[in-house]
C-alpha positions in Angstrom: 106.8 7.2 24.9 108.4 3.8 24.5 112.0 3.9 26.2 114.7 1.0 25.8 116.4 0.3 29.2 119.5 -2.1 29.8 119.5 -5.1 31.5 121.3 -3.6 34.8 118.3 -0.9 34.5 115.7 -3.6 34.8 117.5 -4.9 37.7 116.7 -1.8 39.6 113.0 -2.3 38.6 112.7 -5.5 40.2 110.4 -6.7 37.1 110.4 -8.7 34.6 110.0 -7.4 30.4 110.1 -7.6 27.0 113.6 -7.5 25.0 114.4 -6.1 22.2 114.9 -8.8 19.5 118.5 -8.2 19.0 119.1 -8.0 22.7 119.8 -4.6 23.1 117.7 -3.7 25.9 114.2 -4.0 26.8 110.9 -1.9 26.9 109.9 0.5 29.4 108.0 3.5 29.3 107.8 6.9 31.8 104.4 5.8 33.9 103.3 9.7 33.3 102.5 8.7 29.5 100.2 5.8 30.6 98.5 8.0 33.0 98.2 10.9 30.4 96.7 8.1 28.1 94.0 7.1 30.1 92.7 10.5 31.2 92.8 11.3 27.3 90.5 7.7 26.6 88.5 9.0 29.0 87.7 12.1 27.7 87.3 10.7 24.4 85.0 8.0 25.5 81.9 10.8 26.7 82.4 11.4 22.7 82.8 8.7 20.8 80.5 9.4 17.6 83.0 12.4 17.1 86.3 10.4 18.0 85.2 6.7 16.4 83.0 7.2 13.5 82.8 4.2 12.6 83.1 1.9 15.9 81.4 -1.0 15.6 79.4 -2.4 18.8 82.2 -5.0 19.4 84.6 -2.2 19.3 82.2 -0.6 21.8 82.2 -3.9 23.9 85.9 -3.8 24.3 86.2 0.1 24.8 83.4 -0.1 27.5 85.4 -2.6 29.3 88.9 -1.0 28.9 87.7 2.7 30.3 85.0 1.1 32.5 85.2 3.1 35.7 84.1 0.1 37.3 87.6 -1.7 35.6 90.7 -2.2 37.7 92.6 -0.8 35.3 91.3 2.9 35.1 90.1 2.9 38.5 93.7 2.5 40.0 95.4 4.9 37.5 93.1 7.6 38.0 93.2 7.2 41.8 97.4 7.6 41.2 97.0 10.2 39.0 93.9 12.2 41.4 97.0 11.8 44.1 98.3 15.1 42.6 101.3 13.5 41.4 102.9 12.2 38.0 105.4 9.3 38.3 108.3 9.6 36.1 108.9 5.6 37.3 109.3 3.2 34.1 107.1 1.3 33.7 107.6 -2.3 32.1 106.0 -5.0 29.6 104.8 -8.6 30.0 103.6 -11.4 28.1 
């Protein structure tokens, strides 16, 4: 879920983000949605004939590297998440 923050919001964050192209704020999201997100890929990944029919094997490449257990990525949200405890931080967006 994709939330728009002000500038004096950011602040607080002590990070950088993306604006909104007509200035009104910037993107943020609640850090429990990215967490739910990657516990869903993960699921899907022990099934993905069922979930993506029609991967192809560089689509399988890049799925096996973004769920990889082995991957930073998952490996540090699912250790946050195993903690027993959703974040309702925000969460922001680089380049």
């Amino acid at each position: 879920m994709t939330l728009k923050i002000s500038r004096e919001e950011l602040s607080h964050l002590r990070e950088s983000s993306i604006a909104f192209a007509d200035g009104s704020g910037y993107i943020a999201e609640m850090a429990v949605y990215h967490e739910l997100h990657c516990i869903k890929r993960i699921r899907r990944h022990f099934h993905l004939d069922r979930y993506y029919p029609n991967m192809t094997a560089e689509d399988r490449q890049k799925e096996d590297v973004h769920i990889g257990i082995s991957s930073v990525h998952t490996s540090s949200r699912l250790t946050m998440y195993f903690q027993a405890r959703a974040r309702f931080s925000c969460r922001y967006w680089r380049y």
